[in-house]
PDB file as gemmi writes it, atoms N, CA and C in Angstrom:
CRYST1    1.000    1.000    1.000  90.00  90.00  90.00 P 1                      
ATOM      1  N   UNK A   1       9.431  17.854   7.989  1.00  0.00           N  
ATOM      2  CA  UNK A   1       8.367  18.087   8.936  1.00  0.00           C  
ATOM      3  C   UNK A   1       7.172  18.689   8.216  1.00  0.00           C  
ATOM      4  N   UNK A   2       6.496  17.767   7.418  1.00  0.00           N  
ATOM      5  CA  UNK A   2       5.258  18.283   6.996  1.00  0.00           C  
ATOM      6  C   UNK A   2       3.571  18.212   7.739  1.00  0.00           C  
ATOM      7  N   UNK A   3       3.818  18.751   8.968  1.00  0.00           N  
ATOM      8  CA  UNK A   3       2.583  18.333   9.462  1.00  0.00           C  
ATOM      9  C   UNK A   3       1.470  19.463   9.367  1.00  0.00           C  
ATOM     10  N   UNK A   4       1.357  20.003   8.312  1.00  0.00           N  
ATOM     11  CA  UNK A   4       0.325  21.249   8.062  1.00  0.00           C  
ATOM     12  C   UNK A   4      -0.794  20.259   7.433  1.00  0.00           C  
ATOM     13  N   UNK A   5      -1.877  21.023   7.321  1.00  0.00           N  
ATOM     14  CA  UNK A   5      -3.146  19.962   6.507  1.00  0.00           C  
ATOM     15  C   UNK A   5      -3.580  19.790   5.082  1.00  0.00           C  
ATOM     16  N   UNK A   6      -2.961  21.073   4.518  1.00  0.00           N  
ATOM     17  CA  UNK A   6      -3.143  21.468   3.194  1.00  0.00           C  
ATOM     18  C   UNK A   6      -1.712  21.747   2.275  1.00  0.00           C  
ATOM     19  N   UNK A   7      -0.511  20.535   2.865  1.00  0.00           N  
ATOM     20  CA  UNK A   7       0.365  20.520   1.552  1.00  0.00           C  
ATOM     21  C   UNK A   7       0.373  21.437   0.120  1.00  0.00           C  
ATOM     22  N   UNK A   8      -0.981  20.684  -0.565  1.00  0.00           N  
ATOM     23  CA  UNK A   8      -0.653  20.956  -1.630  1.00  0.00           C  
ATOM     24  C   UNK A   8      -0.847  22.900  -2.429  1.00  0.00           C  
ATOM     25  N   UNK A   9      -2.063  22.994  -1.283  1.00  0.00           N  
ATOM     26  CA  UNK A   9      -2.648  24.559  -1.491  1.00  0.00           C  
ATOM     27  C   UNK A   9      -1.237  25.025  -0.958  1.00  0.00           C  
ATOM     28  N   UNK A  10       0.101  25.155   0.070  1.00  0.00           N  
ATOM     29  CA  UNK A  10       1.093  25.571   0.173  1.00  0.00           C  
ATOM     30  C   UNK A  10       2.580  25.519  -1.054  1.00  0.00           C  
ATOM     31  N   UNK A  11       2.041  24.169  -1.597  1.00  0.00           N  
ATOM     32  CA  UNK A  11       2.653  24.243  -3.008  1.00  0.00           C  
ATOM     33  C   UNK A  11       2.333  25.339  -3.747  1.00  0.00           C  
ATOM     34  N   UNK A  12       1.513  24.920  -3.795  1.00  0.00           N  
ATOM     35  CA  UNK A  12       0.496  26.209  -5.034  1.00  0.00           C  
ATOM     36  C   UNK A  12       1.204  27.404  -4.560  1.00  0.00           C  
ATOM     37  N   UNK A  13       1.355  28.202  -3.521  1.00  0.00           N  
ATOM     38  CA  UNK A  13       1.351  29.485  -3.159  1.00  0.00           C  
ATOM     39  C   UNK A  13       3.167  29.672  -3.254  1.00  0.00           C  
ATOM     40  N   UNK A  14       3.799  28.460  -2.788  1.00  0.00           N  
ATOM     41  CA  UNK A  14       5.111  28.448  -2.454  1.00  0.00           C  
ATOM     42  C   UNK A  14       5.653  28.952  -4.002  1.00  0.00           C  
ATOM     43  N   UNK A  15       5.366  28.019  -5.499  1.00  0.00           N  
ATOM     44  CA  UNK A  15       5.418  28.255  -6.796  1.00  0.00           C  
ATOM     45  C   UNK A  15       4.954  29.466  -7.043  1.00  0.00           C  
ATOM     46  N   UNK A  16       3.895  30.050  -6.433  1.00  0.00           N  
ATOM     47  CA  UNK A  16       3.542  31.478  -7.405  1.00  0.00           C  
ATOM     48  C   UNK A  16       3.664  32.479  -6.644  1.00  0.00           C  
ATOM     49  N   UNK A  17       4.288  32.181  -5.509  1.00  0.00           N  
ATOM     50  CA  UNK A  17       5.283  33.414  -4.512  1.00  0.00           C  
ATOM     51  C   UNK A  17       3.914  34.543  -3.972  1.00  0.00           C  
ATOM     52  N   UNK A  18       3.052  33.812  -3.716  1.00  0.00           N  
ATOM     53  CA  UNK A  18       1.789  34.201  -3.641  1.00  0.00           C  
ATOM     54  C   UNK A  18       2.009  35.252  -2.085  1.00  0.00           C  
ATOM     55  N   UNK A  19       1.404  36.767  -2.130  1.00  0.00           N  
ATOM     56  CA  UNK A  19       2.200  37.302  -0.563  1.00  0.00           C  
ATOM     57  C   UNK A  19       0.985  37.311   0.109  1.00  0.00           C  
ATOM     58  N   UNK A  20      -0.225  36.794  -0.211  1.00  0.00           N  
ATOM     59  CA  UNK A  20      -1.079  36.454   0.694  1.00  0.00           C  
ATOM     60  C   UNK A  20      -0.664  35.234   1.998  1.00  0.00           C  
ATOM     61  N   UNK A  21       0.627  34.105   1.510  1.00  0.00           N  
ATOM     62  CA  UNK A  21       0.858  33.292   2.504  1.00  0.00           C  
ATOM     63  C   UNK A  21       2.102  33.813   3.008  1.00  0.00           C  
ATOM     64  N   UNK A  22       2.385  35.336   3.036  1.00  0.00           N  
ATOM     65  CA  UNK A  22       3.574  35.748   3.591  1.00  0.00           C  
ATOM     66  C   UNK A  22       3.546  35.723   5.388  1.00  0.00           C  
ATOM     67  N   UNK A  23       4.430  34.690   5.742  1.00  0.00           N  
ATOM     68  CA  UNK A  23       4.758  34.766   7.318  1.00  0.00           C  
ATOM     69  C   UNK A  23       3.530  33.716   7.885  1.00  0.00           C  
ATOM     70  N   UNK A  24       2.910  32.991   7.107  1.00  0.00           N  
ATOM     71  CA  UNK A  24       1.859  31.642   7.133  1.00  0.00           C  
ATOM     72  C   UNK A  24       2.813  30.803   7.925  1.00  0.00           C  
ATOM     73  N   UNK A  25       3.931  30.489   6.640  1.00  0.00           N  
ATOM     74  CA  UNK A  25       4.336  29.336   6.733  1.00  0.00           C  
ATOM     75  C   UNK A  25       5.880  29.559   6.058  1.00  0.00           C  
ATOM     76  N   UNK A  26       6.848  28.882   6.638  1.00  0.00           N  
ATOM     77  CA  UNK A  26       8.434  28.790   6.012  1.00  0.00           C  
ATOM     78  C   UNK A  26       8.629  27.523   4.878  1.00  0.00           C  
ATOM     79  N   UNK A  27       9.313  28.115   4.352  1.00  0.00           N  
ATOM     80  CA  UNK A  27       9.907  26.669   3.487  1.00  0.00           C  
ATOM     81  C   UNK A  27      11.209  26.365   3.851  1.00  0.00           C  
ATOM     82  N   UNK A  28      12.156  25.282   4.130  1.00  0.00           N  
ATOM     83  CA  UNK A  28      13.350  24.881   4.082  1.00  0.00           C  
ATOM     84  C   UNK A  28      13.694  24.002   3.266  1.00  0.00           C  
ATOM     85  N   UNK A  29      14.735  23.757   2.810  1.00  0.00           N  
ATOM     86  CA  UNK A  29      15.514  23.564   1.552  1.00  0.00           C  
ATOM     87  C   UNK A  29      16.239  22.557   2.182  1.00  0.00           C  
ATOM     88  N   UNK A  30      16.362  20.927   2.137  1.00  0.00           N  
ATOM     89  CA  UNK A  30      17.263  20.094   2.621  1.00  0.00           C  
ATOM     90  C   UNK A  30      18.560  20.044   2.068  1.00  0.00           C  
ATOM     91  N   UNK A  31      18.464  20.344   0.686  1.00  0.00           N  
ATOM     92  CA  UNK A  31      20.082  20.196  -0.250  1.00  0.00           C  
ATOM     93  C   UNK A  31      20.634  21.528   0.115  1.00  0.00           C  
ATOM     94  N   UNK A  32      20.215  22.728   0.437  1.00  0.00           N  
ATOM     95  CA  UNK A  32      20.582  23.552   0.597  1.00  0.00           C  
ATOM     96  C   UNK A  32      20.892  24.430   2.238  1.00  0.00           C  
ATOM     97  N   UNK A  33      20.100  23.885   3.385  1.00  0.00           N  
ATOM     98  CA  UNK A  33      20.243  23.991   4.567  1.00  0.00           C  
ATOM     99  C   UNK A  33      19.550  25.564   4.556  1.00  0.00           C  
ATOM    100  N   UNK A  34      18.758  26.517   4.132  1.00  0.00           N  
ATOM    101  CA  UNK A  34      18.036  27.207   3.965  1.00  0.00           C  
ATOM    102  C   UNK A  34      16.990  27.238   4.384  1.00  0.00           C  
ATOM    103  N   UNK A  35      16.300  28.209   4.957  1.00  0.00           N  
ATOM    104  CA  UNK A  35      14.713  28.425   5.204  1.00  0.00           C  
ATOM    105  C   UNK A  35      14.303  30.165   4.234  1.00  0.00           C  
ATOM    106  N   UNK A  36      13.275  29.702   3.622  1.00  0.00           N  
ATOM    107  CA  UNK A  36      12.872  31.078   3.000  1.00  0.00           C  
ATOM    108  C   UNK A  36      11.418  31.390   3.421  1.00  0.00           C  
ATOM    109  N   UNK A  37      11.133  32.350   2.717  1.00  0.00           N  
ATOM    110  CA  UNK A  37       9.204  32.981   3.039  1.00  0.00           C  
ATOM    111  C   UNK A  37       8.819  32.491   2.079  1.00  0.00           C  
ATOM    112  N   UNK A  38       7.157  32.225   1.335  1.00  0.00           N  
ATOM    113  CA  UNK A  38       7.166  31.524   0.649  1.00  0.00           C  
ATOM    114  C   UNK A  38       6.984  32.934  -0.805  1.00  0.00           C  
ATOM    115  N   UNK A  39       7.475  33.626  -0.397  1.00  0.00           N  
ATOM    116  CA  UNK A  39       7.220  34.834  -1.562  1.00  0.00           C  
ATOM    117  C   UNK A  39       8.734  35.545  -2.077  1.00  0.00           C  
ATOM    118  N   UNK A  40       9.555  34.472  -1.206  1.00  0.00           N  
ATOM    119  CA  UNK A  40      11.424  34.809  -1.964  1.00  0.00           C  
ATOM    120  C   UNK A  40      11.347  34.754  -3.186  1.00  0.00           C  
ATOM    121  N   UNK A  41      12.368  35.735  -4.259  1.00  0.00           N  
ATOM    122  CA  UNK A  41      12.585  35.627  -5.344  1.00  0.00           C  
ATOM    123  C   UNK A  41      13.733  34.718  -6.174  1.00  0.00           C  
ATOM    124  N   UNK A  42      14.251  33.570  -4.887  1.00  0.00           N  
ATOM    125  CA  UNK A  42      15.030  32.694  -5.031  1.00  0.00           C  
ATOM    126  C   UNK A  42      14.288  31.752  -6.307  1.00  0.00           C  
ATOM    127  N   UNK A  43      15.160  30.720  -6.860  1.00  0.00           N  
ATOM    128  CA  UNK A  43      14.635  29.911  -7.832  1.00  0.00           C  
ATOM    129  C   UNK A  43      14.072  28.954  -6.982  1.00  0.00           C  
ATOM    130  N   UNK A  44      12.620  27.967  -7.341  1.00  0.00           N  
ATOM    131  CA  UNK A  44      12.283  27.616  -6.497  1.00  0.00           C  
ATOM    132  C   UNK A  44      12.834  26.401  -6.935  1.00  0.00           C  
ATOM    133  N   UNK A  45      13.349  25.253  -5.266  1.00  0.00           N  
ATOM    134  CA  UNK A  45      13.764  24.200  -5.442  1.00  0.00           C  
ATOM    135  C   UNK A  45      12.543  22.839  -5.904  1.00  0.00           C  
ATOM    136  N   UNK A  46      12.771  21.962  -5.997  1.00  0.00           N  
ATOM    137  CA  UNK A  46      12.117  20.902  -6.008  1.00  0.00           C  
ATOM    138  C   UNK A  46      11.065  20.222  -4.760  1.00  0.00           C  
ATOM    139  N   UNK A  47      10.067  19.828  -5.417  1.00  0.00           N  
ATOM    140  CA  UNK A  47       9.380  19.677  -3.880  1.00  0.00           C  
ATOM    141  C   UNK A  47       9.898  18.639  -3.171  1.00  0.00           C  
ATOM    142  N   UNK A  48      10.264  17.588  -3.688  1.00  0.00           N  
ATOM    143  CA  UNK A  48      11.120  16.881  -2.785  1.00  0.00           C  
ATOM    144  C   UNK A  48      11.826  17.417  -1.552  1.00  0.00           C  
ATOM    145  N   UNK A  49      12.231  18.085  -2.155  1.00  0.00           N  
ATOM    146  CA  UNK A  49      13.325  18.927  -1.349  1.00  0.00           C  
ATOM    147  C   UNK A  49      13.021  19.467  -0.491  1.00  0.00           C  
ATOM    148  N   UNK A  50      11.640  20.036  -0.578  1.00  0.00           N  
ATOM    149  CA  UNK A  50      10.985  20.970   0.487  1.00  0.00           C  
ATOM    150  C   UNK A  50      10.883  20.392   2.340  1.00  0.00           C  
ATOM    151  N   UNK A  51      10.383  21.300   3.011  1.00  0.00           N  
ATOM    152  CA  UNK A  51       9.821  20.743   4.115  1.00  0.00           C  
ATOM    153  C   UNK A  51       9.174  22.214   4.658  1.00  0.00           C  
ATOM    154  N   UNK A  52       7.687  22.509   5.314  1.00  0.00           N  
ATOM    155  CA  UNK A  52       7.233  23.438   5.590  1.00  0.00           C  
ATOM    156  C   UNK A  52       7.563  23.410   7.149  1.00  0.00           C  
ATOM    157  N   UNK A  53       7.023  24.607   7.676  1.00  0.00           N  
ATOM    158  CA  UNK A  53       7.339  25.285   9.105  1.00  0.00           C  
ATOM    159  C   UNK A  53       6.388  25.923   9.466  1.00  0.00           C  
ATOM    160  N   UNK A  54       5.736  26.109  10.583  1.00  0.00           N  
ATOM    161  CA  UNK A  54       4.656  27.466  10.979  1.00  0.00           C  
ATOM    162  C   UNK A  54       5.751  28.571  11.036  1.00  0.00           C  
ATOM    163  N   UNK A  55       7.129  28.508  11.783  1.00  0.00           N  
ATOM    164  CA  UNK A  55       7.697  29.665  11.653  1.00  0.00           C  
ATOM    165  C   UNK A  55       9.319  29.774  11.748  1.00  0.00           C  
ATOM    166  N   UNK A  56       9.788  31.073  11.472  1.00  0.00           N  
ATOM    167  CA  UNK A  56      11.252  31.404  11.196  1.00  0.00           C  
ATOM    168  C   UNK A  56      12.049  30.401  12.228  1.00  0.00           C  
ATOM    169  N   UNK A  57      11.585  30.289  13.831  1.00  0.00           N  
ATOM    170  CA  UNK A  57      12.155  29.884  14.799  1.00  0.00           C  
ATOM    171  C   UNK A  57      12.393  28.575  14.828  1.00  0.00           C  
ATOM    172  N   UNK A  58      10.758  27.498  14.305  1.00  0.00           N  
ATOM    173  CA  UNK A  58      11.361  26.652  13.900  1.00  0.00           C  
ATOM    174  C   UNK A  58      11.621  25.285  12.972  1.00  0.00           C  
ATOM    175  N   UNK A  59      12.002  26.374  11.953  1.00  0.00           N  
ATOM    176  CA  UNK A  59      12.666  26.141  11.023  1.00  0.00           C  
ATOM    177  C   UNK A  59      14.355  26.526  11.413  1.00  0.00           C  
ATOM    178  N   UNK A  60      14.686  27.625  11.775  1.00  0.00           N  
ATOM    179  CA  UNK A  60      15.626  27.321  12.769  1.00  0.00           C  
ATOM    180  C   UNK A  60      16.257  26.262  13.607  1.00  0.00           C  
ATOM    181  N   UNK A  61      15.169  26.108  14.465  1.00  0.00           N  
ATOM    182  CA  UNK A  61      15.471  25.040  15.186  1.00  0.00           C  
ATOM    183  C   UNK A  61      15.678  23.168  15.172  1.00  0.00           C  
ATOM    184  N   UNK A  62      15.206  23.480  13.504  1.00  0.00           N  
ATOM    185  CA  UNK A  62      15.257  22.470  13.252  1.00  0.00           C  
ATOM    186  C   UNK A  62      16.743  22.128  11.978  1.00  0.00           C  
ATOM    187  N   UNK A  63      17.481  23.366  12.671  1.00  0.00           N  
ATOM    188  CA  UNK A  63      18.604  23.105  11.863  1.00  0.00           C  
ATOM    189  C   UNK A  63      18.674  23.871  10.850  1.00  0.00           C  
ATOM    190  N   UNK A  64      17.860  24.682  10.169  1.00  0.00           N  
ATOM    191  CA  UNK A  64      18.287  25.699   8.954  1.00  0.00           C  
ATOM    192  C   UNK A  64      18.425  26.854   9.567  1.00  0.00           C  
ATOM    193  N   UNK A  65      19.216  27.821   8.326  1.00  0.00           N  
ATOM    194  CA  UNK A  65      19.794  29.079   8.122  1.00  0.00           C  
ATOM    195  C   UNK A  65      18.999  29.819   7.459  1.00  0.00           C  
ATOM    196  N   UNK A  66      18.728  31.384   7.547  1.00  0.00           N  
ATOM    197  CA  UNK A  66      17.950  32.074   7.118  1.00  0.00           C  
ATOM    198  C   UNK A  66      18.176  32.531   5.632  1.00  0.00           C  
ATOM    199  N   UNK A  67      17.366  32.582   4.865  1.00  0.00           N  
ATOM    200  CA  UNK A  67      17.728  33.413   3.124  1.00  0.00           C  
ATOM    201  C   UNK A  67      18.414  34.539   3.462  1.00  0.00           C  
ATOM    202  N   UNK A  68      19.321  34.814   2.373  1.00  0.00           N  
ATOM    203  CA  UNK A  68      19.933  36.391   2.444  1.00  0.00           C  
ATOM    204  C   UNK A  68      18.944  36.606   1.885  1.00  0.00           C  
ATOM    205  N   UNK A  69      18.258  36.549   0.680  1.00  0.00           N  
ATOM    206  CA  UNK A  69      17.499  37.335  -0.003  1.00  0.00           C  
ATOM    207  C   UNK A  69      16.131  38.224   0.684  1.00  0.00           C  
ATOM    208  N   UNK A  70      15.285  36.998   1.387  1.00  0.00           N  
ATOM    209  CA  UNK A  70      14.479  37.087   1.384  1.00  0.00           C  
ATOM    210  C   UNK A  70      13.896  37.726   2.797  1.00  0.00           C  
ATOM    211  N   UNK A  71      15.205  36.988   4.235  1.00  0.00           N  
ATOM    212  CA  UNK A  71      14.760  37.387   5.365  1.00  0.00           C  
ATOM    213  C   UNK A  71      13.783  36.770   5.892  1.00  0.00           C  
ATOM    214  N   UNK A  72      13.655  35.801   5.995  1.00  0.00           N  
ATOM    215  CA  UNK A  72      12.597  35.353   6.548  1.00  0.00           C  
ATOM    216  C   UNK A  72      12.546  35.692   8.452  1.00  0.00           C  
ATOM    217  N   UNK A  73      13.809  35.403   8.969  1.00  0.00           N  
ATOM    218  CA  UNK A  73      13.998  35.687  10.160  1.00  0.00           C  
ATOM    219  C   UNK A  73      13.142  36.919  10.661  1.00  0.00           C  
ATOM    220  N   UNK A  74      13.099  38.127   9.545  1.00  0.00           N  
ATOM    221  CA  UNK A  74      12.569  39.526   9.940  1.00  0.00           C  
ATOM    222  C   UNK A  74      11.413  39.549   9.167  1.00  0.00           C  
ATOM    223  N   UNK A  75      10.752  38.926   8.947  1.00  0.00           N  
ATOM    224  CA  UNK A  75       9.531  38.934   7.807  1.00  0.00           C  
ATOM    225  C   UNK A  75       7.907  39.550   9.284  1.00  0.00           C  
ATOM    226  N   UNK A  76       7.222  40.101   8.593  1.00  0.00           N  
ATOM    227  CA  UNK A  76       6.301  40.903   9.692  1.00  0.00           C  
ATOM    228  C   UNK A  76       5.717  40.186  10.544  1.00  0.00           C  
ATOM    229  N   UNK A  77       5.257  39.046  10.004  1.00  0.00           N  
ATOM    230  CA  UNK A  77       4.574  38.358  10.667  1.00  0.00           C  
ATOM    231  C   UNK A  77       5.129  37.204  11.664  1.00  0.00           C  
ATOM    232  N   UNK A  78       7.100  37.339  11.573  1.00  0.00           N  
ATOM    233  CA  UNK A  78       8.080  37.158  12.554  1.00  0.00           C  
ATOM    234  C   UNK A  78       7.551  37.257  14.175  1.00  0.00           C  
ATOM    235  N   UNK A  79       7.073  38.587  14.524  1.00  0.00           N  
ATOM    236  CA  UNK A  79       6.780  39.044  15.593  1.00  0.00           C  
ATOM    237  C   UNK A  79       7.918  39.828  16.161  1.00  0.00           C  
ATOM    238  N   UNK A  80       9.188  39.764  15.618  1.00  0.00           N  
ATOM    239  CA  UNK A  80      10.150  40.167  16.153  1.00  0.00           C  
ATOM    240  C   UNK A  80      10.388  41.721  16.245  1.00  0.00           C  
ATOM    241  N   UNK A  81       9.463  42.563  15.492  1.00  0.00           N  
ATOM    242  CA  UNK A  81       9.416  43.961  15.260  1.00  0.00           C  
ATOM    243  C   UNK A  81       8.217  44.754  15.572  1.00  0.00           C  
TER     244      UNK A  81                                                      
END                                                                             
């Protein structure tokens, strides 16, 4: 589900764990069934692999599981806190 407008500027940020796009946007992981923030200290997968999200919920809902690492579920800009 890539329907954001600027792909590639989310690459960019997703690779350099940039925390200016913290709680922007999710990443999920198809080989892995994962959703992270884009500022996890996980190894980053392949872009193939990728698929972006506006948020934790749904990316959720679209079938992934949250990072242990990273939390995205509770990340600030969640709303959940």
């Amino acid at each position: 589900m890539n329907t954001f407008p600027d792909i590639p500027a989310f690459e960019r940020a997703r690779l350099a764990r940039d925390p200016r796009f913290d709680g922007l946007f999710y990443t999920a992981v198809l080989t892995t069934g994962i959703y992270c923030r884009p500022v996890c200290p996980a190894q980053p997968p392949r872009p193939e692999n990728v698929s972006y999200y506006p948020s934790a919920a749904a990316a959720e809902a679209a079938g992934y599981r949250p990072c242990l690492r990273c939390r995205p579920e509770l990340s600030p800009a969640g709303g959940h806190w």
